[in-house]
N, C-alpha and C positions, 0 to 999 in steps of 0.2 A: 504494500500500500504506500500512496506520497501525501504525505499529511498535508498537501495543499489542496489536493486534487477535487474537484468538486466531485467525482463520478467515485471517487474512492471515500467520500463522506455518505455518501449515500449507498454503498456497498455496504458498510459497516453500521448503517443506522444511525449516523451522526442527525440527516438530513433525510428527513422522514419525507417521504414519496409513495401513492397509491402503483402497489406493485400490480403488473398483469403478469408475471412469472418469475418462478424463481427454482434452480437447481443449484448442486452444487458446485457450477462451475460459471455459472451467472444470473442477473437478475435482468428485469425487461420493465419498463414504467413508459408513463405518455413524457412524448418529448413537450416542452413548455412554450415551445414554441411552432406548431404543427404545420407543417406545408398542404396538408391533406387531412377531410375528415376524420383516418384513425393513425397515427403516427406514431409509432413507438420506439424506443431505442433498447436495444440489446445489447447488455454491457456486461463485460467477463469481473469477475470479482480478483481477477491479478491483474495487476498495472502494469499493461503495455504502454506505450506513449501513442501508438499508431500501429498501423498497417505494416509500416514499413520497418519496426522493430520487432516483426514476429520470425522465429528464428524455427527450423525441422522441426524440432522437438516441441511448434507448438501446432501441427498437425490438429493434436486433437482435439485439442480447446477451438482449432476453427471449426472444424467439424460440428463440432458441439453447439458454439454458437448458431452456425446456420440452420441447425437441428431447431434450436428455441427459437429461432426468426419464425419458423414453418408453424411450432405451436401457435407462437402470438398471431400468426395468422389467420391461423386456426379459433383462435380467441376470439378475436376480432370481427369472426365473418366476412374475411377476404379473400373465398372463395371464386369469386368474379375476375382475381387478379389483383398482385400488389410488386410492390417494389422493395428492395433489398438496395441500399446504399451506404458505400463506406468511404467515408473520406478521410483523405490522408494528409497531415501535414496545412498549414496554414494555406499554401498555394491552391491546396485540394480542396476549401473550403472548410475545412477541420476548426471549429471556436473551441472543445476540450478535449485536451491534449492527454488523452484516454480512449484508449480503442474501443469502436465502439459502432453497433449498426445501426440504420434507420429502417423501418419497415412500417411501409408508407401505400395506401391505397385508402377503399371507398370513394373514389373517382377513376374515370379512366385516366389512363398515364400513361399512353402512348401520345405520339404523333401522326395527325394534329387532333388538337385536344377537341373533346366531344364525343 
């Protein structure tokens, strides 16, 4: 854990959040900021910084994550179709620096929109 991290205060319970999932290798809550009717973010309870600090040996924790993206979809009712997005690094659009998914539908999300 990085005792600044806002995503690793809210792993630990620091910063109380309405969970849609949780196992023991992440937890899933509404992003606070939603782009999309159901938006959720799936965040590992070890602190990567990004995408781009995941090293072989974390194989299975992605696996895992993407695994919980499919529940919270599942959750959700985003059967029709949703989206999975990870952003890496400030250029990539990344505000905390915690790896971490979006899964984002109840609209269509293709192109063009409608």
């Amino acid at each position: 854990m990085s005792s600044g991290c806002l995503f690793c205060k809210i792993v630990t319970g620091m910063i109380p959040v309405e969970l849609v999932y949780e196992d023991d290798v992440c937890i899933a809550f509404p992003d606070i900021n939603p782009q999309a009717p159901s938006h959720t973010l799936v965040v590992p309870k070890e602190h990567l910084e990004s995408l781009a600090d995941v090293a072989p040996d974390h194989t299975e924790l992605l696996g895992k994550l993407m695994a919980a993206a499919n529940e919270v979809a599942k959750r959700k009712n985003l059967a029709r179709g949703y989206r999975i997005v990870v952003n890496t690094g400030a250029q990539g659009g990344q505000t905390v620096m915690h790896l971490h998914l979006h899964v984002i539908g109840g609209r269509h999300m293709g192109w063009p929109p409608g």
